[in-house]
N, C-alpha and C positions, 0 to 999 in steps of 0.2 A: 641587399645582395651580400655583403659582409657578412652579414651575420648567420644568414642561411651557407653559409658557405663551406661545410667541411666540419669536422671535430673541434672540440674544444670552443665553440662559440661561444659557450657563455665567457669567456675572456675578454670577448669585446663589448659585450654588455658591463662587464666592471669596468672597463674602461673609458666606455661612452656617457654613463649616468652619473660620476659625479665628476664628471667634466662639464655636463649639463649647469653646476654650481657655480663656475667660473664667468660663466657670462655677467657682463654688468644687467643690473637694475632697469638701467636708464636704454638699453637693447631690446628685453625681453619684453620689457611693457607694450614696445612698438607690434606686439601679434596678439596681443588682447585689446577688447575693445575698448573706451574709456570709459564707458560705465563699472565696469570688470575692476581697471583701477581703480574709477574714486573707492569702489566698497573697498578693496584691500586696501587704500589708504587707511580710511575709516578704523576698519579692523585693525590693522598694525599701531595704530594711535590709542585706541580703547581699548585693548588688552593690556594688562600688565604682563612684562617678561621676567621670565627666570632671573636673567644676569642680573637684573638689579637689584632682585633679593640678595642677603647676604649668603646665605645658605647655600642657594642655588648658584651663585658664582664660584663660592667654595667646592660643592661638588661637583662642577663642570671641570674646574681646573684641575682637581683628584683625577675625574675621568678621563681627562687629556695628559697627565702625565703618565696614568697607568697606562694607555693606547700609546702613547710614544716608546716608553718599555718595551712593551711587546713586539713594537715593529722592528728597534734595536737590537732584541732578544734573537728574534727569527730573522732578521737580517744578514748577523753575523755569519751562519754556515752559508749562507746562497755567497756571500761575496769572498768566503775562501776558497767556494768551488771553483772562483772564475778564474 
């Protein structure tokens, strides 16, 4: 109903999806079945990740301080409007 609700909804769609992120682990598993789990256990254990490369930890944190810039950049005039 929110969301259907008037102009500008997509607003509460960026608000809603990565709020989705915040939920714990140990919550979200409770609405998939356990078979669902063990595979993504599985998978999460057999795959290699990025962060552990060295490379790939170095570009992550490149890409998060330049994503922090920007939001400090474009932040500034909204909070001297207020």
């Amino acid at each position: 109903i929110l969301i259907s609700s008037g102009n500008l909804s997509f607003l509460n769609w960026l608000t809603m999806i990565p709020a989705l992120f915040c939920f714990d682990d140990a919550f979200v598993s409770k609405i998939f079945s356990s078979t669902y789990r063990s595979s993504a256990l599985v998978a999460s254990y057999s795959h290699p990740s990025l962060a552990s490369a060295g490379i790939g930890q170095l570009f992550r944190r490149l890409i998060n301080f330049i994503f922090g810039i920007l939001i400090i950049k474009f932040s500034v005039p909204v909070v001297k409007n207020l």
